[in-house]
C-alpha positions as CSV (number, residue, x, y, z in Angstrom):
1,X,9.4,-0.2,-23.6
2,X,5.7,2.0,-24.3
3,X,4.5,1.0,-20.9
4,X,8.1,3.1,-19.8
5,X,6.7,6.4,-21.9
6,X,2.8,6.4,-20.6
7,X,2.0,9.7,-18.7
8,X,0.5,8.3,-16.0
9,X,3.6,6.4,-15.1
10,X,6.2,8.7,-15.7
11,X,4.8,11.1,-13.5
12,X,4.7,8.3,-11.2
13,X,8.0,7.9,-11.7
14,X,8.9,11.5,-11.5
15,X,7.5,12.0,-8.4
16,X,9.0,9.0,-6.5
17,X,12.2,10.2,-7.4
18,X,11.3,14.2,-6.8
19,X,10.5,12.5,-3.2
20,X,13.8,10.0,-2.7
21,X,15.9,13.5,-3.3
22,X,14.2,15.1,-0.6
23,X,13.1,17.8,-3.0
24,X,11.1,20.9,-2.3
25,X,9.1,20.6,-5.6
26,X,6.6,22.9,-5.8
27,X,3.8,23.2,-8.8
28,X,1.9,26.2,-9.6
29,X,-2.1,25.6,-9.3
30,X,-2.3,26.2,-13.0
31,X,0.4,23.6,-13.8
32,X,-1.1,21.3,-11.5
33,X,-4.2,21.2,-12.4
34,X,-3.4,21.0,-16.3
35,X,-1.5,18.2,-15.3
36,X,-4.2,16.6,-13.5
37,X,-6.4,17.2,-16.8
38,X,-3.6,15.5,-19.0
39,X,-3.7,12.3,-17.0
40,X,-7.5,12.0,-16.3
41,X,-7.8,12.3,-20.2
42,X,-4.6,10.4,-21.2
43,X,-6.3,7.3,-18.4
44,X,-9.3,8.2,-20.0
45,X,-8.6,7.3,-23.7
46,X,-5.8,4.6,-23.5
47,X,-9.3,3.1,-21.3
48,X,-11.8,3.9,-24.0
49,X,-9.4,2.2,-26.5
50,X,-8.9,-0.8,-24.7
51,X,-12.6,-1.4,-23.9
52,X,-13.2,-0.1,-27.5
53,X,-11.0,-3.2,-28.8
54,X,-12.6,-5.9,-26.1
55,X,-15.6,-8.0,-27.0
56,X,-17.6,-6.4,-24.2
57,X,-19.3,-4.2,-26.3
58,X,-19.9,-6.8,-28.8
59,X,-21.8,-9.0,-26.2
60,X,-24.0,-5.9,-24.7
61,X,-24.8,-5.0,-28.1
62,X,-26.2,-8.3,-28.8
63,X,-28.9,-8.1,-26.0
């Protein structure tokens, strides 16, 4: 069930279905690109985290 409440894929999900209703959705600039912010950031950390929690950094620091 958390992979169903990540951003990225619920506006993934939102959008598919926006686009199976044939809907004339329209987003103001401003919205749009706030939106565009929140995922970039939201990918962003949830990356960070994971490579934050991997032994990749670990074995470069080693070097």
């Amino acid at each position: 069930m958390p992979s169903f409440v990540d951003p990225a894929i619920l506006f993934f999900v939102s959008g598919m279905l926006a686009d199976l209703l044939r809907s004339n959705l329209e987003i103001p600039p401003q919205i749009a690109r706030f939106l565009s912010l929140y995922l970039l950031m939201a990918l962003g950390l949830k990356g960070g985290f994971a490579l934050a929690q991997s032994c990749w950094l670990t074995i470069r620091a080693k070097r």
